[in-house]
C-alpha positions as a Python dict, from the first residue, in 0.01 Angstrom:
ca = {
    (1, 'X'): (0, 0, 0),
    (2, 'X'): (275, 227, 74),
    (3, 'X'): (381, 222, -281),
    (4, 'X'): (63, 240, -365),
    (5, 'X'): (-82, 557, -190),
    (6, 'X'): (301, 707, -321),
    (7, 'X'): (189, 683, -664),
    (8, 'X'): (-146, 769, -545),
    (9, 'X'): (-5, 1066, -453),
    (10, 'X'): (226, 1155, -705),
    (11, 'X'): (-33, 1149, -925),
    (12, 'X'): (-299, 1317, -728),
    (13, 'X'): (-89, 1592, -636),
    (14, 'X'): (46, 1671, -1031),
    (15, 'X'): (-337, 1649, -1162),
    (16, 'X'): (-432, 1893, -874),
    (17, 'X'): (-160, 2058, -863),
    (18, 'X'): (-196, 2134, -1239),
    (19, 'X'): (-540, 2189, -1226),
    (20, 'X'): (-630, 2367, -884),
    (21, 'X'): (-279, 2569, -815),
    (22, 'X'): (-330, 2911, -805),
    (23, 'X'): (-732, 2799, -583),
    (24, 'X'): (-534, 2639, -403),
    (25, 'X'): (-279, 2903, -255),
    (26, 'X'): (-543, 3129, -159),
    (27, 'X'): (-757, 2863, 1),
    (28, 'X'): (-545, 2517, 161),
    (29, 'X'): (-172, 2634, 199),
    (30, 'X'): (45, 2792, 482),
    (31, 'X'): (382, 2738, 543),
    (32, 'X'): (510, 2363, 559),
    (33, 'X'): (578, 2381, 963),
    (34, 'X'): (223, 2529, 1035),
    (35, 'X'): (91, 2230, 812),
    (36, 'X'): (274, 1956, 919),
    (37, 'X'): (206, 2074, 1318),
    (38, 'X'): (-137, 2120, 1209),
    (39, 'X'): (-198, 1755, 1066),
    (40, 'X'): (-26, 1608, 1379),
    (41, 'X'): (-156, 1777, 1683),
    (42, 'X'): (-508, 1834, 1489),
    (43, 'X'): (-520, 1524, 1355),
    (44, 'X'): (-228, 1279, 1480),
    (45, 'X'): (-70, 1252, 1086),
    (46, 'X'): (249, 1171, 1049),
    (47, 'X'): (405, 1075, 768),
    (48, 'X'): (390, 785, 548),
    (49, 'X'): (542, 827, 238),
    (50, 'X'): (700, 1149, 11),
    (51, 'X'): (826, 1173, -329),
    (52, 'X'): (928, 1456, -559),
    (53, 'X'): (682, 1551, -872),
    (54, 'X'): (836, 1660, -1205),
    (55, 'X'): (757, 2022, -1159),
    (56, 'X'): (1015, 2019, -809),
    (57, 'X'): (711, 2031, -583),
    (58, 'X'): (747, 1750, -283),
    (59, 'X'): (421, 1481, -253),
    (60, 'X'): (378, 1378, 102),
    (61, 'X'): (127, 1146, 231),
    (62, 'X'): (23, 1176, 598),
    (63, 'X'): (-181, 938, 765),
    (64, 'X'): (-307, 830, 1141),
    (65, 'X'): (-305, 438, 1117),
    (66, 'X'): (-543, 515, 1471),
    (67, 'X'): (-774, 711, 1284),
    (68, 'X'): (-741, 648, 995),
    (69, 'X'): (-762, 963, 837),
    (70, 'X'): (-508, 1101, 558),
    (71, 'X'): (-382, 1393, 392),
    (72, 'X'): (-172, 1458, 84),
    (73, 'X'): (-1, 1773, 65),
    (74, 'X'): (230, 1879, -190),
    (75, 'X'): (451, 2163, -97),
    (76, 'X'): (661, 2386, -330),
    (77, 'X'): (1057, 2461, -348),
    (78, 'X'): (971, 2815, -148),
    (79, 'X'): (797, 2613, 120),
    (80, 'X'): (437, 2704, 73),
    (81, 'X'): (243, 2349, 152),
    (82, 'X'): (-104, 2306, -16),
    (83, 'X'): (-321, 2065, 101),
    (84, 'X'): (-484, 1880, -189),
    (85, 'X'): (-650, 1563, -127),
    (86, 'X'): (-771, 1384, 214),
    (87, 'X'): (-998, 1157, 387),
    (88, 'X'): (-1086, 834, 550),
    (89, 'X'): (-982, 447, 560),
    (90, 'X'): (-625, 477, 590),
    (91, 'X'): (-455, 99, 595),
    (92, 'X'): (-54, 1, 503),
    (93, 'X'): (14, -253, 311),
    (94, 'X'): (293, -417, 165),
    (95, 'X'): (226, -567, -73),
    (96, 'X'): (412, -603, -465),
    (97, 'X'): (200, -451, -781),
    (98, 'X'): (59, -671, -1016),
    (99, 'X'): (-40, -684, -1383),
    (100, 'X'): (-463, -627, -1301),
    (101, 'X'): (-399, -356, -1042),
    (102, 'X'): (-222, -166, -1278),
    (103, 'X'): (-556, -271, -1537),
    (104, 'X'): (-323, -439, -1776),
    (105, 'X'): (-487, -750, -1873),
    (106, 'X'): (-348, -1086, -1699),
}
């Protein structure tokens, strides 16, 4: 799952990023230590995975595995964080990709 909700969020974050940018600063971002304090005393996130996009933005994925809530938040080189995606259900798994997750036929 970890590699999973990384490419999850790679992906999420570029098509949002791409998409909802400029919304996005004026709405969901602060610095990246106001954020990250935020998800963890707020919601106890810490987290999971990061990753950097093509465009030099980093793609974290925070997550409570109590709660189960999560949060992807891609934050740019000047250190503005924007949160883009979250919600519910949270699990880790390990587990290795196959041919049918990745909807390529068997």
């Amino acid at each position: 799952m970890k590699k999973h909700l990384f490419a999850f969020g790679m992906m999420a974050g570029a098509v949002l990023l791409s998409t909802h940018h400029a919304r996005a600063q004026q709405q969901n971002c602060a610095p990246r230590v106001a954020v990250v304090d935020r998800l963890a005393q707020t919601y106890g996130e810490t987290r999971q995975s990061i990753g950097l996009a093509t465009n030099n933005t980093v793609v974290e994925v925070f997550a409570s595995v109590d709660s189960g809530t999560w949060t992807i938040v891609v934050t740019t080189p000047q250190g503005l964080s924007c949160l883009v995606a979250a919600g519910r259900s949270f699990e880790q798994v390990d587990e290795a990709l196959t041919p049918a997750m990745l909807g390529e036929p068997a």
